[in-house]
C-alpha positions in Angstrom: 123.4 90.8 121.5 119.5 90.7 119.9 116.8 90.9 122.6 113.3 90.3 121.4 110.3 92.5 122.5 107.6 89.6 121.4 104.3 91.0 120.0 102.3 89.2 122.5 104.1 90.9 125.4 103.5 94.8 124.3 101.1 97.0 126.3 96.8 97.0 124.6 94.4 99.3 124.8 90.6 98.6 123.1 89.2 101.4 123.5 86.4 100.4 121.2 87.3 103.3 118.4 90.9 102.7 118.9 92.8 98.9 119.2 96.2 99.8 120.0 99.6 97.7 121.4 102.2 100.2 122.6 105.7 98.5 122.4 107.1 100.7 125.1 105.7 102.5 127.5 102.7 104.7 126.6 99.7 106.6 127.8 98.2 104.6 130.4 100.4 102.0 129.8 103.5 102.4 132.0 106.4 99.8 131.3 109.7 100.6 133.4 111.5 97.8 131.3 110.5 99.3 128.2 110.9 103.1 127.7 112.1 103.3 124.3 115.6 102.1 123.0 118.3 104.7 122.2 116.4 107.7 120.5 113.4 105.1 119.5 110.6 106.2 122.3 107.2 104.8 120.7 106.5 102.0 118.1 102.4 102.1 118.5 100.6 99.9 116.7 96.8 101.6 116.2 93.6 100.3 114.5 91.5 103.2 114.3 87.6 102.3 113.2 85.7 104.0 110.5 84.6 107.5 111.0 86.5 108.6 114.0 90.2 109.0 115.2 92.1 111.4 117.7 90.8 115.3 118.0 93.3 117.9 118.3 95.9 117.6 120.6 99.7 118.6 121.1 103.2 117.6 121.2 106.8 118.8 121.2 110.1 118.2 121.1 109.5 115.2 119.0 110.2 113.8 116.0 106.8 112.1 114.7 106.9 109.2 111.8 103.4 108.0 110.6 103.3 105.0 108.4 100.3 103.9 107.1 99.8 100.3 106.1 95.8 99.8 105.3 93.2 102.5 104.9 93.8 106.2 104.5 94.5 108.8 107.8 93.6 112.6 107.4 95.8 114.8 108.9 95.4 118.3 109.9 98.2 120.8 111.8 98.4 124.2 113.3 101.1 124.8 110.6 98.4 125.1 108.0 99.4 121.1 106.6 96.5 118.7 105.9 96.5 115.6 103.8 95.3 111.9 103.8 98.0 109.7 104.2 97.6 106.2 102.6 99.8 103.0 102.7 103.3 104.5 101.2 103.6 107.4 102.6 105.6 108.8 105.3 104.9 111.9 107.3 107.6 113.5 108.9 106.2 115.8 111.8 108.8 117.6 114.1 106.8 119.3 116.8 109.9 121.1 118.4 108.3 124.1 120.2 105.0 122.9 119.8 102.5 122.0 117.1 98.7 120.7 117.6 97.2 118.2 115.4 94.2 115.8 114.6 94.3 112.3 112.8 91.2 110.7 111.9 89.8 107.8 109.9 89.4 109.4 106.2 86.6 106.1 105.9 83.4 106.0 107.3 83.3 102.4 105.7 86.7 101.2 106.6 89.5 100.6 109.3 92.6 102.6 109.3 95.6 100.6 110.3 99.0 102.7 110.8 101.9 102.8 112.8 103.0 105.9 114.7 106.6 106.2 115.8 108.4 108.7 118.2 112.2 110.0 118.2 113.9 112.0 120.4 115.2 115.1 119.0 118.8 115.8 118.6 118.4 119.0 120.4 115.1 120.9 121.7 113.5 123.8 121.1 113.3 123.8 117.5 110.6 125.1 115.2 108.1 122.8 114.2 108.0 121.6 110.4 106.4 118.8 108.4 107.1 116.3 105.4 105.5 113.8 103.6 107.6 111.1 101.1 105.8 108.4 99.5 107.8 105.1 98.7 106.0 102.8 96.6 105.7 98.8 97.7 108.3 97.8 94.7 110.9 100.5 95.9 110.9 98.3 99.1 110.8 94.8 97.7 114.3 92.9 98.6 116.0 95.7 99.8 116.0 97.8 103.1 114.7 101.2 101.4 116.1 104.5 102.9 112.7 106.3 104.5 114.0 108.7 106.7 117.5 110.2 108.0 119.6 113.6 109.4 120.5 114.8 105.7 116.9 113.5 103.8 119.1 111.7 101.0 117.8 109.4 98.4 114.6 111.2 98.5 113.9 110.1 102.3 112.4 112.5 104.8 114.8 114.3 107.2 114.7 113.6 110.8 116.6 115.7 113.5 118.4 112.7 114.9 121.3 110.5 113.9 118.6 108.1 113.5 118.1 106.1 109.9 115.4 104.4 109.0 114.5 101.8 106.5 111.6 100.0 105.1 112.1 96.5 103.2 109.6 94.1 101.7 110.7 90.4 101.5 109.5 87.3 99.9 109.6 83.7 101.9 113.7 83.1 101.3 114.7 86.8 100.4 117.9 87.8 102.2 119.3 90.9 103.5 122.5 91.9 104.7 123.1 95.4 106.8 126.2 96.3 108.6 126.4 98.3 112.2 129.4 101.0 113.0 130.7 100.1 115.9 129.3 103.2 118.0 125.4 101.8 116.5 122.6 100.2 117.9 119.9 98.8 115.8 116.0 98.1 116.3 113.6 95.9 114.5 110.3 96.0 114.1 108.5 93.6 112.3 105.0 94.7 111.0 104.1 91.5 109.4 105.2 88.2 108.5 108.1 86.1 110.1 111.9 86.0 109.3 115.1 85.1 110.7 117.4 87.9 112.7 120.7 86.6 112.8 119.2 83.3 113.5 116.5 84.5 115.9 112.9 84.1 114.6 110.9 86.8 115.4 106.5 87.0 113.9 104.5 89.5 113.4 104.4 92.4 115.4 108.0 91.1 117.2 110.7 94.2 118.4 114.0 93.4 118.3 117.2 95.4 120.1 120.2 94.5 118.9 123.5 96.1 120.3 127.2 94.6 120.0 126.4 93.5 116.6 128.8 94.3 113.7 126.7 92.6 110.8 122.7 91.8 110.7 120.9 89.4 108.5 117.8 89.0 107.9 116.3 85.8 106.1 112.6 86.2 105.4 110.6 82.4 106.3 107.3 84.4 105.0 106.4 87.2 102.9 107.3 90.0 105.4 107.8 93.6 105.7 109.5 95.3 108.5 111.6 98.7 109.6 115.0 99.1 110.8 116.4 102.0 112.9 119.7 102.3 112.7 120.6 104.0 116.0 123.5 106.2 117.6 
């Protein structure tokens, strides 16, 4: 079974410095039909404008996935990390028992577009750590690119969940093919672009659940890029 979480239908917030669309429930944005899928809690979407961003402030018990796709992000951490994160990278951030941290715009000329995704840990309590990969635009061209899993392999970062996660490029016709264990869920998140899900279209910006499935395919209609979480 594939049901669609359409782009249109996620929560927004314009908060003037920040445009953001919150694909489950978030912040001020509470969504009963939509607190996360599986370990998958938060697909935000944000726009962050030049010169400003989000101050210090903390999390835990979280595995936290930054993907930037236009502009650069600057990153500082209580754990002594700070970088500027730029379309490619990945930053891995596992609060566990606590960690405080600040992203801004690194532009005073330019937006910063990025997505910011949450996983539930496999177990609590941990100790906070930090990772950064970077995956360059051909490494995900016509293929679904290991970016993040439990044992880190094929260079991807290392998440503390049986949670995988992919990055893939398509042009308008590219195919791929990616089969589910029978105790695994899947979400998609398109970032850009359109394709066909087993048959279902999904745009831009479209979420997609998919459960029951043995065998997903994915048929780009338009030059697309998207991630898939391969779920327990």
């Amino acid at each position: 079974m594939i049901t669609v979480r359409r782009a249109g239908e996620r929560g927004h917030a314009d908060h003037g410095w920040l445009d953001t669309r919150h694909t489950f429930s978030f912040a001020s944005y509470h969504d009963p039909a939509h607190m996360g899928f599986r370990a998958l809690r938060v697909i935000n979407e944000d726009r962050v404008a030049p010169g400003t961003g989000f101050g210090a402030h903390s999390h835990r018990d979280m595995e936290i996935i930054t993907y930037v796709l236009e502009g650069a992000l600057a990153h500082k951490d209580s754990m002594g990390n700070g970088s500027v994160i730029r379309p490619g990278n990945v930053q891995r951030m596992s609060a566990g028992t606590g960690v405080t941290h600040s992203e801004f715009n690194a532009s005073d000329a330019d937006p910063v577009h990025f997505l910011q995704i949450w996983i539930l840990p496999e177990r609590t309590g941990l100790p906070p750590s930090y990772e950064e990969k970077q995956f360059t635009r051909e490494e995900k061209r016509g293929v679904l690119r290991l970016i993040a899993s439990p044992d880190g392999r094929d260079g991807a970062a290392t998440l503390r969940q049986h949670a995988r996660v992919h990055a893939s490029v398509l042009a308008p016709g590219e195919r791929l093919a990616h089969l589910l264990a029978p105790d695994r869920h899947a979400w998609l998140h398109l970032v850009s672009g359109a394709l066909a899900l087993n048959s279902v279209a999904l745009e831009g910006g479209d979420g997609a659940a998919v459960t029951g499935e043995a065998a997903l395919t994915v048929e780009a209609t338009a030059s697309s890029e998207l991630l898939l979480f391969d779920l327990a």
